[in-house]
C-alpha positions in Angstrom: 0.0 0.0 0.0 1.4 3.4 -0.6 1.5 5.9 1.9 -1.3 9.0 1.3 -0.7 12.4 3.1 -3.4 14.6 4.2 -3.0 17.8 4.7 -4.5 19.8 7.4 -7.4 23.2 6.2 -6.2 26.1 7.8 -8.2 28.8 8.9 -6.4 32.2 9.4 -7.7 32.6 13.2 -6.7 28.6 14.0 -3.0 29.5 12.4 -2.3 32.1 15.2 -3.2 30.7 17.9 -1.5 27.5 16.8 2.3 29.5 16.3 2.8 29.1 19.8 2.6 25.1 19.9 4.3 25.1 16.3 1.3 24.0 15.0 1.9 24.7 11.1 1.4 23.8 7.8 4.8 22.1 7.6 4.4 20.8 11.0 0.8 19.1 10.7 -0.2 16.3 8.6 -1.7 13.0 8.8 0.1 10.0 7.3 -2.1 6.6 6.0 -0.1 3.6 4.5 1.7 0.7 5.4 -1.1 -0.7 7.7 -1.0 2.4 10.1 -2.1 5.9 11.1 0.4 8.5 11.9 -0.2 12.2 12.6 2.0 14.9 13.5 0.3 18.4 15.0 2.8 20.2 15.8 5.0 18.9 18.8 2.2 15.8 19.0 2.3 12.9 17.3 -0.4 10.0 17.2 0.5 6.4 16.1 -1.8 3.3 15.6 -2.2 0.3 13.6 -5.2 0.9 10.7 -6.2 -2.8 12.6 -6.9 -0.1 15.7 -9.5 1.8 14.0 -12.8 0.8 14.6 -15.2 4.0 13.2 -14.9 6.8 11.1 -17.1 9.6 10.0 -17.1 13.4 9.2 -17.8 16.0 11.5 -17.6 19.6 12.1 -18.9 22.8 13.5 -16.1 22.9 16.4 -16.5 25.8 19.2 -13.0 27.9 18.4 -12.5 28.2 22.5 -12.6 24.3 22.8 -10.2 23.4 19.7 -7.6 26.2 18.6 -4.2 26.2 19.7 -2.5 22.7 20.8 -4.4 19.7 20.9 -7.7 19.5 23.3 -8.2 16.6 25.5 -12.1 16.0 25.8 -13.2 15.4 29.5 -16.2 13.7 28.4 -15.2 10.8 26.6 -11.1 11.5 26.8 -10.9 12.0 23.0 -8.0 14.4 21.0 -8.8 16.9 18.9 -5.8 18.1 16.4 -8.0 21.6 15.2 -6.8 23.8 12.4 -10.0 25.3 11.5 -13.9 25.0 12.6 -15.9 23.6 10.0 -15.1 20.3 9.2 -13.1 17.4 10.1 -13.0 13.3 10.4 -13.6 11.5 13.6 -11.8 8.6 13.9 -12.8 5.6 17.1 -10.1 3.3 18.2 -10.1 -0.2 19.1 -7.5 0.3 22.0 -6.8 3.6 23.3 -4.4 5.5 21.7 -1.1 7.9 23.2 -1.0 11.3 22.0 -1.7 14.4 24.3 0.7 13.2 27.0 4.3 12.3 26.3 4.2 10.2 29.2 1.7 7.7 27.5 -0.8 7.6 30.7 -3.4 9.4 29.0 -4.8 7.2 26.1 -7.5 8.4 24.0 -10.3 6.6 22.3 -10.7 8.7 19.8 -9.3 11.5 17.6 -10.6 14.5 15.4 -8.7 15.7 12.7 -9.3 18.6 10.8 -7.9 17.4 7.1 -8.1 19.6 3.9 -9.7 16.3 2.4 -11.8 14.7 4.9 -13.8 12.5 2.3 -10.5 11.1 1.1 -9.2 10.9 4.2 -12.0 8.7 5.3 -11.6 6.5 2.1 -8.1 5.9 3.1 -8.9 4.7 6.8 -11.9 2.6 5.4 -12.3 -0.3 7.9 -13.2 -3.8 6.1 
């Protein structure tokens, strides 16, 4: 399988509050090939097996308080959101919890939003069989 690289959609409010946390274009994107998932937001990274993903789906509408900046840790359900605009993005579920927001590991997330230029590719490419 060849590896496809997705892109995150900027929006011009998300980019400055992201400089901070070196969230930037060349410092964002989300990687699918090889049998896995990686992502790199900034100074984050995410890595699973595509085996790990159990649901996808596109979503969007995200509150600009709750998602700009570094990544946001969701204290309802734990999930990760790597934000680079408000309007649309791909949910993704995980088998296992996943590392990400911590660099310790202890926090493990079942979930993850990512805001992709191309979220109807980039649900194609994490299709699960």
């Amino acid at each position: 399988m060849t590896t496809q690289r997705f892109e995150f959609a900027f929006d011009r409010r998300y980019r400055i509050a992201g400089l901070p946390f070196g969230v930037l274009p060349a410092t964002t994107w989300v990687e699918v090939g090889d049998g896995r998932l990686r992502s790199r937001f900034g100074w984050w990274r995410l890595e699973t097996s595509l085996d790990n993903v159990a649901h996808v789906e596109t979503s969007g509408g995200y509150s600009f308080v709750k998602t700009a900046g570094p990544p946001h840790l969701s204290f309802s359900d734990r999930g990760v959101t790597f934000a680079t605009n408000g309007e649309r993005g791909v949910c993704v579920a995980f088998h296992d919890p996943v590392p990400a927001i911590d660099p310790t590991g202890r926090i493990r997330h079942p979930g993850a939003t990512f805001t992709v230029a191309d979220p109807e590719a980039f649900v194609v490419a994490l299709q699960v069989p």
